[in-house]
C-alpha beads as a LAMMPS data file, in Angstrom:
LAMMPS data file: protein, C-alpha beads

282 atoms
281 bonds

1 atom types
1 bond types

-500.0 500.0 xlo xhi
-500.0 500.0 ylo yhi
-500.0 500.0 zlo zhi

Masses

1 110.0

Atoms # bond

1 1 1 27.757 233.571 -280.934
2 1 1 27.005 236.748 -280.564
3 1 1 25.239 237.418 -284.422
4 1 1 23.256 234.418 -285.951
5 1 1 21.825 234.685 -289.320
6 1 1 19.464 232.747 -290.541
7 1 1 20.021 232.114 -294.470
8 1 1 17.216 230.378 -296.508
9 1 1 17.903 227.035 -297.299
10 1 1 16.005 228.066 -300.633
11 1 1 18.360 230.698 -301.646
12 1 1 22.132 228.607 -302.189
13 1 1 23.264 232.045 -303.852
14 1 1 23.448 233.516 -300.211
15 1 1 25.582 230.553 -299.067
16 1 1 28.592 231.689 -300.032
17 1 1 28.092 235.609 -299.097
18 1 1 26.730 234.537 -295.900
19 1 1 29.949 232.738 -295.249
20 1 1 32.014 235.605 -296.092
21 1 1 29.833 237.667 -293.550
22 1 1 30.221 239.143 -290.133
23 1 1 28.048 236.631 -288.414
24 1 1 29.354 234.380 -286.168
25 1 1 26.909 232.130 -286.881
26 1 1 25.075 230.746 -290.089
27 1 1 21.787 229.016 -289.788
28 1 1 20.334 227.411 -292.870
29 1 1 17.463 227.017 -292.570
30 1 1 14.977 224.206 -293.573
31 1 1 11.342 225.111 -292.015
32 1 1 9.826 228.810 -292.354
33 1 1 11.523 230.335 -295.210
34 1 1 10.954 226.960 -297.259
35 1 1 7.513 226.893 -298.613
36 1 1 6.235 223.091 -298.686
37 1 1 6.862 222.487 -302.261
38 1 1 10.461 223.378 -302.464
39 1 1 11.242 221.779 -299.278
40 1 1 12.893 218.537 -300.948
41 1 1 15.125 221.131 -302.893
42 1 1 15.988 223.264 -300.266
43 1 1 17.377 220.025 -298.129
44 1 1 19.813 218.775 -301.243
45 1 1 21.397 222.622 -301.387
46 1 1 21.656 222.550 -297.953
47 1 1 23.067 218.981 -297.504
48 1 1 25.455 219.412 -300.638
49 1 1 26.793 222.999 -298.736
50 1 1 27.284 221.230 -295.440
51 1 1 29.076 218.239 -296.545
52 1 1 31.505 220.582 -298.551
53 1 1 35.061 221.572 -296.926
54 1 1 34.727 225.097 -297.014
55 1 1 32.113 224.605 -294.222
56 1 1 34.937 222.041 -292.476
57 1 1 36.946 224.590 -291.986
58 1 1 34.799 227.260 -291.307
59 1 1 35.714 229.642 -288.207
60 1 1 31.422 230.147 -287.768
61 1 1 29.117 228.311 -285.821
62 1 1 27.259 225.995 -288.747
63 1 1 24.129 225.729 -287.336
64 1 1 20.447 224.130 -289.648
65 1 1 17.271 224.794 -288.558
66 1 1 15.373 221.423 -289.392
67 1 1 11.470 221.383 -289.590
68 1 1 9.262 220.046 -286.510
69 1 1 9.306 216.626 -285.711
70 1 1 6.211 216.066 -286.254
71 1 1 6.299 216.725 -290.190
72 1 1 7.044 214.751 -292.592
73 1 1 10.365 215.851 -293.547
74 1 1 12.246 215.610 -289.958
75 1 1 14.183 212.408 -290.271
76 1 1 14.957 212.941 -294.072
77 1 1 16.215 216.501 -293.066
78 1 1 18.298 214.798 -290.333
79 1 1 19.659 212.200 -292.355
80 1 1 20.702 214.982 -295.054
81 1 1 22.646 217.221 -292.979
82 1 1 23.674 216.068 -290.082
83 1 1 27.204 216.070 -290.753
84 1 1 30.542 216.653 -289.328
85 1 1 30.930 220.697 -290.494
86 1 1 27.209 221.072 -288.356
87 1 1 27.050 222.186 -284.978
88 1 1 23.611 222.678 -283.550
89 1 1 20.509 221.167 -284.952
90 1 1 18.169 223.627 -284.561
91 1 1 14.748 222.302 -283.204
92 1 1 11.622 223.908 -283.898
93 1 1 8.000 223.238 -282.253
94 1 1 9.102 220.647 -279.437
95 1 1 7.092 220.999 -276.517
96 1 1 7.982 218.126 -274.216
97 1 1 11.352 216.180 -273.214
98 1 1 10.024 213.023 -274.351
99 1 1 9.732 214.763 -278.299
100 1 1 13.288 215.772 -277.503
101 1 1 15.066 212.016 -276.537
102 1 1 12.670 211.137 -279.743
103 1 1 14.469 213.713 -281.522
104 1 1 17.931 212.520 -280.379
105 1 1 17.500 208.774 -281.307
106 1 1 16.554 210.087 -284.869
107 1 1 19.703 211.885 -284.939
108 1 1 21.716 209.761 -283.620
109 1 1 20.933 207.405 -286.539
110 1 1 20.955 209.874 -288.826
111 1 1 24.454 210.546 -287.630
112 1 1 25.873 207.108 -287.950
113 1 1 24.713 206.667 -291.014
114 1 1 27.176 209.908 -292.233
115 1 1 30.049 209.105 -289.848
116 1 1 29.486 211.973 -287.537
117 1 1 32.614 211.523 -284.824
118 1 1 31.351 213.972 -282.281
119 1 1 28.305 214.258 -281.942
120 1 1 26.245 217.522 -283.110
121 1 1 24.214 219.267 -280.535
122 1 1 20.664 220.119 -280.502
123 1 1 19.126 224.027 -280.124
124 1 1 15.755 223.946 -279.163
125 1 1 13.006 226.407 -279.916
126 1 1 10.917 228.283 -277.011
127 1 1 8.418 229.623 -279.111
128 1 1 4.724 228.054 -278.013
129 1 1 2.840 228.826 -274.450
130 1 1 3.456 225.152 -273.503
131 1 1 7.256 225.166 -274.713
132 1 1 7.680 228.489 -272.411
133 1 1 5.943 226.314 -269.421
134 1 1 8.578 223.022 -269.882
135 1 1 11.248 225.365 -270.460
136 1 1 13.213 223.899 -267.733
137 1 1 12.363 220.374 -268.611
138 1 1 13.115 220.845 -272.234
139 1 1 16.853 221.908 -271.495
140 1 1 17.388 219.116 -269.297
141 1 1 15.649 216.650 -271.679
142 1 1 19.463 215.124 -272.885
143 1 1 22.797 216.330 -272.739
144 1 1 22.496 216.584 -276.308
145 1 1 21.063 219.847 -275.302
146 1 1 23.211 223.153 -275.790
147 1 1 20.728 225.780 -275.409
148 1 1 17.493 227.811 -275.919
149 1 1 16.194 229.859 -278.433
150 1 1 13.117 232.271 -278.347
151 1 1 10.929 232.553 -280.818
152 1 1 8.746 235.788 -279.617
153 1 1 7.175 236.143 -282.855
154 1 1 5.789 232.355 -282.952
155 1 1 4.703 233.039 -279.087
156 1 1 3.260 236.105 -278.962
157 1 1 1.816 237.380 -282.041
158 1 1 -0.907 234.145 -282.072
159 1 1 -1.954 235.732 -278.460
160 1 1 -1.877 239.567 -279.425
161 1 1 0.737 239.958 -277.031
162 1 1 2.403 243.666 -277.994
163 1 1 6.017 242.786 -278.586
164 1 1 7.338 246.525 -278.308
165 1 1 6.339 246.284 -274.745
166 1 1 9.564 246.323 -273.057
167 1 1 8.164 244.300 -269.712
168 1 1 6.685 241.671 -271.945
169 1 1 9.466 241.364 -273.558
170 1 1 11.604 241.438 -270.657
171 1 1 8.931 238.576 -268.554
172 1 1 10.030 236.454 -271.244
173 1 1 13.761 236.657 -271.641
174 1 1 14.219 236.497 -268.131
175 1 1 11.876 232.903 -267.835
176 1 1 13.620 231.473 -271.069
177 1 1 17.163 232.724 -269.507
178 1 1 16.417 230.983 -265.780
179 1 1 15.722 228.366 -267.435
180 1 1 18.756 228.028 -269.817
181 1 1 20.651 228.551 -266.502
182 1 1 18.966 226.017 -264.317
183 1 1 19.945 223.630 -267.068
184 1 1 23.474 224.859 -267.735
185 1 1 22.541 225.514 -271.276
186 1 1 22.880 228.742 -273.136
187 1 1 20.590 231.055 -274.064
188 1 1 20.180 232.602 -277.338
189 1 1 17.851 235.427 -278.226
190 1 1 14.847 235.595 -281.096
191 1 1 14.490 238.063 -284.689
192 1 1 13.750 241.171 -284.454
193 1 1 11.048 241.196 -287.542
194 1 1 11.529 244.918 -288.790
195 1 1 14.762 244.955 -290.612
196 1 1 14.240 248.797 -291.256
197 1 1 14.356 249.208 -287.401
198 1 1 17.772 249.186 -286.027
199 1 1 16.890 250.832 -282.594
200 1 1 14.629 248.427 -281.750
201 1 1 17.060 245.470 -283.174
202 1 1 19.862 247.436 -280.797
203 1 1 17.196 248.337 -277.684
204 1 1 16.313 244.716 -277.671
205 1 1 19.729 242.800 -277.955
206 1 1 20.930 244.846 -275.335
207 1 1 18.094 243.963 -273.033
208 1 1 18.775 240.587 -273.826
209 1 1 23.076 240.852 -273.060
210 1 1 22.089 242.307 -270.012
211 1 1 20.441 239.152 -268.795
212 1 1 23.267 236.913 -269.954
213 1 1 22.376 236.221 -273.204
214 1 1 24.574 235.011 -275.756
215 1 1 23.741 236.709 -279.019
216 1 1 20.668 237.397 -281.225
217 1 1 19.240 235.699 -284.229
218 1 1 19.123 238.107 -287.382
219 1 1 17.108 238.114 -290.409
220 1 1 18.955 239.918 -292.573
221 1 1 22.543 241.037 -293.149
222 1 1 22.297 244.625 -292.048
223 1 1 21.244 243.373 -288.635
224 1 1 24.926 241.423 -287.892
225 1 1 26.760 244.452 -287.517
226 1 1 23.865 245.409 -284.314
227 1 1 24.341 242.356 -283.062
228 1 1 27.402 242.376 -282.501
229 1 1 27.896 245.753 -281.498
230 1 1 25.087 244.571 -278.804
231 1 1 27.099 241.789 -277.922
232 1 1 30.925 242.521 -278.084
233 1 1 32.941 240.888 -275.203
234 1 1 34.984 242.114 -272.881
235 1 1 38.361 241.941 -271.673
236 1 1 37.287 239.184 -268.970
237 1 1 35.473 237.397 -271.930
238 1 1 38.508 237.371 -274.598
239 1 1 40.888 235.637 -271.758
240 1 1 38.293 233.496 -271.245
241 1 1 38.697 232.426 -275.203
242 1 1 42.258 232.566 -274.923
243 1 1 41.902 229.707 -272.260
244 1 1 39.349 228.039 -274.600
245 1 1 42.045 227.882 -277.256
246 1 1 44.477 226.598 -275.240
247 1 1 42.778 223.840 -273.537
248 1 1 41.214 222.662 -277.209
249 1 1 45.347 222.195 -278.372
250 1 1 46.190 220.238 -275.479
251 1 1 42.301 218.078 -275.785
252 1 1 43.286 217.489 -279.780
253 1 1 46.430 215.985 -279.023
254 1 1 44.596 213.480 -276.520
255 1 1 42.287 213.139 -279.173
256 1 1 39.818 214.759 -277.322
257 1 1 36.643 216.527 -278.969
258 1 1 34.808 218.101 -275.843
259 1 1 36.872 219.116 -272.778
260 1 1 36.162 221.228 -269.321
261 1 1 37.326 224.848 -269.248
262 1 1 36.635 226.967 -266.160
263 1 1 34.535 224.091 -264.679
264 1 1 32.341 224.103 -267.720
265 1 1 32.398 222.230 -270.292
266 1 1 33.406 223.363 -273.817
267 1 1 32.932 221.517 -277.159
268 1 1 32.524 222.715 -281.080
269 1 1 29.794 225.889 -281.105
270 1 1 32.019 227.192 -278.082
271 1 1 35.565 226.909 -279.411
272 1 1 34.512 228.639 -282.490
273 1 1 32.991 231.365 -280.487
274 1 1 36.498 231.229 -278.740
275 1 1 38.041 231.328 -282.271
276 1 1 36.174 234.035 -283.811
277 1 1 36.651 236.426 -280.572
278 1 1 40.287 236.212 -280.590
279 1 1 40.524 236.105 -284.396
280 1 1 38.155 239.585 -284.035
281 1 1 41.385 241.444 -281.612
282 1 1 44.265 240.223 -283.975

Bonds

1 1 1 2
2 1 2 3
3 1 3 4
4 1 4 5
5 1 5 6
6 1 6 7
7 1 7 8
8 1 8 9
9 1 9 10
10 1 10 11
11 1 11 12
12 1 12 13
13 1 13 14
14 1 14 15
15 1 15 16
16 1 16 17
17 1 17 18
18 1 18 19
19 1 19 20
20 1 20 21
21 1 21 22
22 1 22 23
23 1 23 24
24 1 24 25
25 1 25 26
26 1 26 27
27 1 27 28
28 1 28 29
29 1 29 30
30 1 30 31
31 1 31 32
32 1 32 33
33 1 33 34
34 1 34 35
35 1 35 36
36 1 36 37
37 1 37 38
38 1 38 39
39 1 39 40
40 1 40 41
41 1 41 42
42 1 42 43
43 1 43 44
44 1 44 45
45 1 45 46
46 1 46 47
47 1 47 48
48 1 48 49
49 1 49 50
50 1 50 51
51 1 51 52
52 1 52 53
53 1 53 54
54 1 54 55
55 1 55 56
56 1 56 57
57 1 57 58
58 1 58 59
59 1 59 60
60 1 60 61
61 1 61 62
62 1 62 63
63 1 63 64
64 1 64 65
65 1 65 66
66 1 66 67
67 1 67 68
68 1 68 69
69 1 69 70
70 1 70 71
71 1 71 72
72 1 72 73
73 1 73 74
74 1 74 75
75 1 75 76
76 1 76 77
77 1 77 78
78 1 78 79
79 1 79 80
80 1 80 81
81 1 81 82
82 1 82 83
83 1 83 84
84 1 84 85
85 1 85 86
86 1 86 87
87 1 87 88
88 1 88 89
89 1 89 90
90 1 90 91
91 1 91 92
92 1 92 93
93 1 93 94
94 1 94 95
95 1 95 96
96 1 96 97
97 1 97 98
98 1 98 99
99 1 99 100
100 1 100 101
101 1 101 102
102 1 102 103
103 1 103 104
104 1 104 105
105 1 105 106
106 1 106 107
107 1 107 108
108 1 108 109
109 1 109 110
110 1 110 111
111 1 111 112
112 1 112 113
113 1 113 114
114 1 114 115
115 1 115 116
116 1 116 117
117 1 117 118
118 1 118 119
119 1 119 120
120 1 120 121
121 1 121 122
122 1 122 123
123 1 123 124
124 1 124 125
125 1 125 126
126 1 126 127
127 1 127 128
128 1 128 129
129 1 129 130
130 1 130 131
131 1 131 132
132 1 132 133
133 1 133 134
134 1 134 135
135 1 135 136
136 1 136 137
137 1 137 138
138 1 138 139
139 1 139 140
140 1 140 141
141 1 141 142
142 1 142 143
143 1 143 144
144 1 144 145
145 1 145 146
146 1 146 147
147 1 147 148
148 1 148 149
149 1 149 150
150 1 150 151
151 1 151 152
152 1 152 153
153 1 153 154
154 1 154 155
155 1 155 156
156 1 156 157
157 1 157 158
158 1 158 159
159 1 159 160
160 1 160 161
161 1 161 162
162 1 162 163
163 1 163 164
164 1 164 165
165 1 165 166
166 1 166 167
167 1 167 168
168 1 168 169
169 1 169 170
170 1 170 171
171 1 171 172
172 1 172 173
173 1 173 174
174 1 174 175
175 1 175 176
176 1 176 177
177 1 177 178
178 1 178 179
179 1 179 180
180 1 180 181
181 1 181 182
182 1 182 183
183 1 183 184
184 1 184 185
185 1 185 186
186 1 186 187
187 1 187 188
188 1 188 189
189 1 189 190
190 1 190 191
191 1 191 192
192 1 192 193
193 1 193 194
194 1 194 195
195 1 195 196
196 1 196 197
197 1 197 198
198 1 198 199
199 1 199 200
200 1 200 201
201 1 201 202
202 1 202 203
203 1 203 204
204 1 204 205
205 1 205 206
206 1 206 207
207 1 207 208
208 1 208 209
209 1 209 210
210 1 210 211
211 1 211 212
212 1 212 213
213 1 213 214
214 1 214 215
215 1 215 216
216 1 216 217
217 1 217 218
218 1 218 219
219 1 219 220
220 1 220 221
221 1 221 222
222 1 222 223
223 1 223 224
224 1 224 225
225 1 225 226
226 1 226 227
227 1 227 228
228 1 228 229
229 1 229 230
230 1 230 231
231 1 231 232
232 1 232 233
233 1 233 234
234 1 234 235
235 1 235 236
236 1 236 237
237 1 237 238
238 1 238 239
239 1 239 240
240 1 240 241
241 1 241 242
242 1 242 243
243 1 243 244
244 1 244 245
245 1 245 246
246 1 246 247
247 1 247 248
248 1 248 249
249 1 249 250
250 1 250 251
251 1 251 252
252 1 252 253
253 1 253 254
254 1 254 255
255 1 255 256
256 1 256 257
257 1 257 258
258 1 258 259
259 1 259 260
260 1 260 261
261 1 261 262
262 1 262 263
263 1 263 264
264 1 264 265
265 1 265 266
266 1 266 267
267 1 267 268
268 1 268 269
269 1 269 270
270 1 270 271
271 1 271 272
272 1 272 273
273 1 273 274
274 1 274 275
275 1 275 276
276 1 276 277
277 1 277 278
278 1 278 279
279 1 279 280
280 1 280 281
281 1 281 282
Protein backbone atom coordinates (compact mmCIF):
# COMPACT_ATOMS: atom_id res chain seq x y z
CA UNK A 1 0.00 0.00 0.00
CA UNK A 2 2.38 2.11 -0.83
CA UNK A 3 -0.10 5.22 -2.46
CA UNK A 4 -3.57 5.73 -0.74
CA UNK A 5 -5.94 8.20 -2.07
CA UNK A 6 -8.50 9.45 -0.43
CA UNK A 7 -11.60 10.11 -2.91
CA UNK A 8 -14.65 12.11 -1.60
CA UNK A 9 -17.45 10.11 -0.91
CA UNK A 10 -19.33 13.32 -2.30
CA UNK A 11 -17.83 13.25 -5.65
CA UNK A 12 -19.11 9.45 -7.32
CA UNK A 13 -17.68 10.98 -10.71
CA UNK A 14 -14.09 10.29 -9.27
CA UNK A 15 -15.05 6.67 -8.45
CA UNK A 16 -14.47 5.30 -11.46
CA UNK A 17 -11.14 7.40 -12.46
CA UNK A 18 -9.88 6.73 -9.12
CA UNK A 19 -10.21 3.07 -9.84
CA UNK A 20 -8.47 3.28 -13.02
CA UNK A 21 -5.58 5.12 -11.09
CA UNK A 22 -2.11 4.35 -9.92
CA UNK A 23 -3.00 4.09 -6.30
CA UNK A 24 -2.83 1.09 -4.63
CA UNK A 25 -5.27 2.06 -2.47
CA UNK A 26 -8.75 3.91 -2.66
CA UNK A 27 -10.25 5.43 0.39
CA UNK A 28 -13.74 6.83 0.15
CA UNK A 29 -14.24 8.73 2.31
CA UNK A 30 -17.29 9.54 4.58
CA UNK A 31 -16.12 12.25 7.36
CA UNK A 32 -13.98 15.47 6.30
CA UNK A 33 -14.64 16.00 2.75
CA UNK A 34 -18.52 15.42 3.45
CA UNK A 35 -20.03 18.52 4.77
CA UNK A 36 -22.94 17.55 7.35
CA UNK A 37 -25.76 18.04 5.03
CA UNK A 38 -24.73 15.81 2.25
CA UNK A 39 -23.52 13.21 4.52
CA UNK A 40 -26.71 10.85 4.02
CA UNK A 41 -25.91 11.19 0.18
CA UNK A 42 -22.45 10.69 0.25
CA UNK A 43 -23.04 7.15 2.28
CA UNK A 44 -25.71 5.75 -0.56
CA UNK A 45 -22.87 6.59 -3.48
CA UNK A 46 -20.50 5.11 -1.48
CA UNK A 47 -22.48 1.99 -0.35
CA UNK A 48 -24.00 1.51 -3.98
CA UNK A 49 -19.95 1.67 -5.36
CA UNK A 50 -18.83 -0.83 -2.77
CA UNK A 51 -21.43 -3.38 -3.12
CA UNK A 52 -20.82 -3.30 -7.00
CA UNK A 53 -18.45 -6.11 -8.67
CA UNK A 54 -16.09 -3.98 -10.21
CA UNK A 55 -14.89 -3.23 -6.62
CA UNK A 56 -15.05 -7.38 -6.05
CA UNK A 57 -12.62 -7.78 -8.22
CA UNK A 58 -10.59 -4.97 -7.76
CA UNK A 59 -6.62 -5.55 -7.55
CA UNK A 60 -6.61 -2.14 -4.86
CA UNK A 61 -6.89 -2.03 -1.34
CA UNK A 62 -10.83 -0.75 -0.89
CA UNK A 63 -10.51 1.01 2.05
CA UNK A 64 -13.79 3.85 3.66
CA UNK A 65 -13.04 6.26 5.99
CA UNK A 66 -16.28 6.26 8.27
CA UNK A 67 -17.03 9.32 10.58
CA UNK A 68 -16.16 9.20 14.50
CA UNK A 69 -18.00 7.09 16.61
CA UNK A 70 -19.24 9.38 18.46
CA UNK A 71 -21.50 11.08 15.65
CA UNK A 72 -24.45 10.35 14.65
CA UNK A 73 -23.84 8.71 11.47
CA UNK A 74 -21.23 5.83 12.65
CA UNK A 75 -23.41 2.77 12.80
CA UNK A 76 -25.56 3.83 9.70
CA UNK A 77 -22.17 4.36 7.83
CA UNK A 78 -21.15 0.87 9.06
CA UNK A 79 -24.18 -0.80 8.22
CA UNK A 80 -23.94 0.83 4.55
CA UNK A 81 -20.63 -0.25 3.56
CA UNK A 82 -19.28 -2.70 5.28
CA UNK A 83 -19.21 -5.17 2.68
CA UNK A 84 -17.31 -7.96 1.21
CA UNK A 85 -15.22 -5.72 -1.70
CA UNK A 86 -14.03 -3.43 1.75
CA UNK A 87 -10.92 -3.95 3.41
CA UNK A 88 -10.10 -1.56 6.19
CA UNK A 89 -12.60 0.55 7.97
CA UNK A 90 -10.95 3.50 8.47
CA UNK A 91 -11.45 4.95 12.07
CA UNK A 92 -11.28 8.46 12.80
CA UNK A 93 -11.15 10.30 16.39
CA UNK A 94 -10.85 7.07 18.70
CA UNK A 95 -8.87 7.75 21.58
CA UNK A 96 -9.16 4.72 23.85
CA UNK A 97 -9.32 0.74 23.32
CA UNK A 98 -12.53 0.53 24.95
CA UNK A 99 -14.10 3.10 21.85
CA UNK A 100 -12.30 0.59 19.66
CA UNK A 101 -14.00 -3.09 20.96
CA UNK A 102 -17.21 -0.54 20.88
CA UNK A 103 -16.36 0.06 17.42
CA UNK A 104 -15.89 -3.65 16.56
CA UNK A 105 -19.23 -4.94 18.06
CA UNK A 106 -20.93 -2.23 15.80
CA UNK A 107 -19.24 -3.69 12.94
CA UNK A 108 -19.51 -6.83 13.54
CA UNK A 109 -23.31 -6.40 13.34
CA UNK A 110 -23.17 -4.30 10.72
CA UNK A 111 -21.34 -7.08 8.98
CA UNK A 112 -23.76 -9.85 9.55
CA UNK A 113 -26.38 -8.08 8.58
CA UNK A 114 -24.58 -7.84 4.74
CA UNK A 115 -23.05 -11.34 4.83
CA UNK A 116 -19.51 -10.24 5.23
CA UNK A 117 -17.47 -13.87 5.20
CA UNK A 118 -14.17 -12.54 6.38
CA UNK A 119 -14.19 -10.17 8.34
CA UNK A 120 -13.02 -6.45 7.31
CA UNK A 121 -10.31 -4.90 9.33
CA UNK A 122 -10.22 -1.73 11.14
CA UNK A 123 -7.44 1.36 10.44
CA UNK A 124 -7.34 3.57 13.16
CA UNK A 125 -6.54 7.25 13.21
CA UNK A 126 -3.52 8.79 15.40
CA UNK A 127 -4.41 12.18 15.00
CA UNK A 128 -5.31 13.81 18.73
CA UNK A 129 -2.57 14.37 21.73
CA UNK A 130 -4.40 11.63 23.71
CA UNK A 131 -4.66 9.15 20.60
CA UNK A 132 -0.66 9.73 20.16
CA UNK A 133 -0.37 8.84 24.14
CA UNK A 134 -2.61 5.25 23.81
CA UNK A 135 -0.97 4.63 20.67
CA UNK A 136 0.19 1.36 21.85
CA UNK A 137 -3.02 0.49 23.53
CA UNK A 138 -5.10 1.47 20.59
CA UNK A 139 -3.27 -1.12 18.22
CA UNK A 140 -3.63 -3.79 20.60
CA UNK A 141 -7.28 -2.88 21.38
CA UNK A 142 -8.62 -6.18 19.01
CA UNK A 143 -7.17 -8.17 16.46
CA UNK A 144 -9.51 -6.51 14.31
CA UNK A 145 -6.74 -4.07 14.25
CA UNK A 146 -4.43 -3.82 11.02
CA UNK A 147 -2.69 -0.66 11.53
CA UNK A 148 -2.10 3.08 12.24
CA UNK A 149 -2.61 6.06 10.50
CA UNK A 150 -1.31 9.67 11.29
CA UNK A 151 -3.16 12.40 10.98
CA UNK A 152 -0.38 15.34 11.52
CA UNK A 153 -2.62 17.91 10.31
CA UNK A 154 -5.56 17.03 12.93
CA UNK A 155 -2.55 16.83 15.67
CA UNK A 156 -0.53 19.50 15.17
CA UNK A 157 -1.99 22.39 13.54
CA UNK A 158 -4.69 22.81 16.76
CA UNK A 159 -1.22 23.14 18.88
CA UNK A 160 0.81 25.44 16.39
CA UNK A 161 3.14 22.76 16.07
CA UNK A 162 5.33 23.77 12.66
CA UNK A 163 4.85 20.73 10.48
CA UNK A 164 7.86 21.57 8.03
CA UNK A 165 10.02 20.92 10.98
CA UNK A 166 11.71 17.84 10.01
CA UNK A 167 12.40 16.65 13.93
CA UNK A 168 8.78 17.23 14.72
CA UNK A 169 7.86 15.51 12.15
CA UNK A 170 10.25 12.84 12.59
CA UNK A 171 9.30 12.64 16.92
CA UNK A 172 6.10 11.66 15.60
CA UNK A 173 6.53 9.04 12.94
CA UNK A 174 8.92 7.32 14.92
CA UNK A 175 6.25 7.14 18.28
CA UNK A 176 3.26 6.22 15.88
CA UNK A 177 5.76 3.58 14.06
CA UNK A 178 7.01 1.89 17.67
CA UNK A 179 3.92 1.66 18.33
CA UNK A 180 2.48 0.01 15.14
CA UNK A 181 5.44 -2.38 15.77
CA UNK A 182 4.92 -3.20 19.39
CA UNK A 183 1.48 -4.21 18.23
CA UNK A 184 2.41 -6.05 15.04
CA UNK A 185 0.27 -3.70 13.10
CA UNK A 186 1.29 -1.60 10.18
CA UNK A 187 1.93 1.72 9.91
CA UNK A 188 0.68 4.03 7.39
CA UNK A 189 1.70 7.63 6.92
CA UNK A 190 -0.63 11.07 6.92
CA UNK A 191 -1.45 13.94 3.72
CA UNK A 192 0.79 16.05 2.83
CA UNK A 193 -1.74 19.27 2.57
CA UNK A 194 0.08 21.30 -0.29
CA UNK A 195 -0.68 19.49 -3.44
CA UNK A 196 1.50 22.14 -5.37
CA UNK A 197 4.48 20.86 -3.25
CA UNK A 198 5.94 17.72 -4.50
CA UNK A 199 9.35 18.02 -2.61
CA UNK A 200 7.90 18.19 0.47
CA UNK A 201 5.20 15.29 -0.50
CA UNK A 202 8.66 13.30 -1.70
CA UNK A 203 11.05 14.69 1.44
CA UNK A 204 8.38 13.47 3.74
CA UNK A 205 7.35 9.94 2.37
CA UNK A 206 10.79 9.13 2.27
CA UNK A 207 11.35 10.02 5.88
CA UNK A 208 8.52 8.02 6.59
CA UNK A 209 9.89 4.56 4.28
CA UNK A 210 12.88 4.98 6.08
CA UNK A 211 11.26 4.16 9.37
CA UNK A 212 9.31 1.23 7.98
CA UNK A 213 6.43 2.73 6.85
CA UNK A 214 4.13 1.33 4.49
CA UNK A 215 2.93 4.04 2.16
CA UNK A 216 1.42 7.57 2.37
CA UNK A 217 -2.07 8.88 2.20
CA UNK A 218 -2.59 11.37 -0.84
CA UNK A 219 -4.99 14.03 -1.48
CA UNK A 220 -4.95 14.33 -4.83
CA UNK A 221 -4.03 12.36 -7.95
CA UNK A 222 -0.78 14.03 -8.84
CA UNK A 223 0.56 12.95 -5.47
CA UNK A 224 0.26 8.82 -6.35
CA UNK A 225 2.92 8.85 -8.71
CA UNK A 226 5.39 10.42 -5.39
CA UNK A 227 4.18 8.00 -3.44
CA UNK A 228 5.05 5.45 -4.99
CA UNK A 229 8.19 6.47 -6.30
CA UNK A 230 8.81 7.04 -2.32
CA UNK A 231 7.77 3.72 -1.68
CA UNK A 232 8.75 1.21 -4.50
CA UNK A 233 9.91 -2.24 -3.17
CA UNK A 234 12.69 -4.02 -3.59
CA UNK A 235 13.92 -7.15 -4.85
CA UNK A 236 13.69 -8.75 -1.18
CA UNK A 237 10.11 -7.21 -1.03
CA UNK A 238 8.69 -8.60 -4.55
CA UNK A 239 9.80 -12.37 -3.43
CA UNK A 240 8.27 -11.68 -0.47
CA UNK A 241 4.82 -11.11 -2.66
CA UNK A 242 5.65 -13.89 -4.76
CA UNK A 243 5.44 -16.07 -1.51
CA UNK A 244 2.26 -14.13 -0.58
CA UNK A 245 0.70 -15.33 -3.82
CA UNK A 246 1.57 -18.61 -3.46
CA UNK A 247 0.56 -19.36 -0.02
CA UNK A 248 -3.06 -17.44 -0.76
CA UNK A 249 -3.57 -20.45 -3.82
CA UNK A 250 -2.81 -23.17 -1.60
CA UNK A 251 -5.13 -21.19 1.65
CA UNK A 252 -8.17 -20.81 -1.15
CA UNK A 253 -8.23 -24.30 -1.90
CA UNK A 254 -8.52 -25.10 1.99
CA UNK A 255 -10.96 -22.54 1.94
CA UNK A 256 -8.90 -20.46 3.83
CA UNK A 257 -9.28 -16.49 3.93
CA UNK A 258 -6.28 -15.38 6.24
CA UNK A 259 -3.12 -17.55 6.38
CA UNK A 260 0.66 -17.15 7.95
CA UNK A 261 3.43 -16.18 5.53
CA UNK A 262 6.96 -15.66 6.85
CA UNK A 263 5.66 -16.08 10.46
CA UNK A 264 3.22 -13.28 9.92
CA UNK A 265 0.12 -13.38 9.19
CA UNK A 266 -1.38 -12.28 5.84
CA UNK A 267 -5.07 -11.67 4.94
CA UNK A 268 -7.02 -9.31 2.19
CA UNK A 269 -5.21 -5.53 2.33
CA UNK A 270 -1.86 -7.66 2.20
CA UNK A 271 -2.45 -10.06 -0.68
CA UNK A 272 -3.53 -7.22 -2.77
CA UNK A 273 -0.45 -5.35 -1.90
CA UNK A 274 1.19 -8.76 -2.92
CA UNK A 275 -0.96 -8.62 -6.11
CA UNK A 276 -0.41 -5.20 -7.22
CA UNK A 277 3.59 -5.49 -6.65
CA UNK A 278 3.98 -8.40 -8.81
CA UNK A 279 1.29 -7.26 -11.27
CA UNK A 280 3.63 -3.74 -11.26
CA UNK A 281 7.11 -6.14 -12.65
CA UNK A 282 5.04 -8.14 -15.31
Amino acid sequence: MRSKLFVPGARPELFAKAMAGDADALSLDLEDSVPSAGKVDARAAVATFVASEAVQVLAKVVIVRVNAPDTPWFEDDLRAVARPGVALINLPKLETPSGVRAAVRALEHAEAGNGVATPIRLLLNIETPQALANATALATAHPRVAGLQLGLGDLFEPLGIDRHDPANVHAVLFAVRMAAAQAGVFALDGAWPDIADGEGFSAEAQRAKRLGYLGKSCIHPRQVALANAAFAPDAAELEAARRIVAAADEAALQGRGAFVVDGRMVDLPFLKRAQALLAGTR
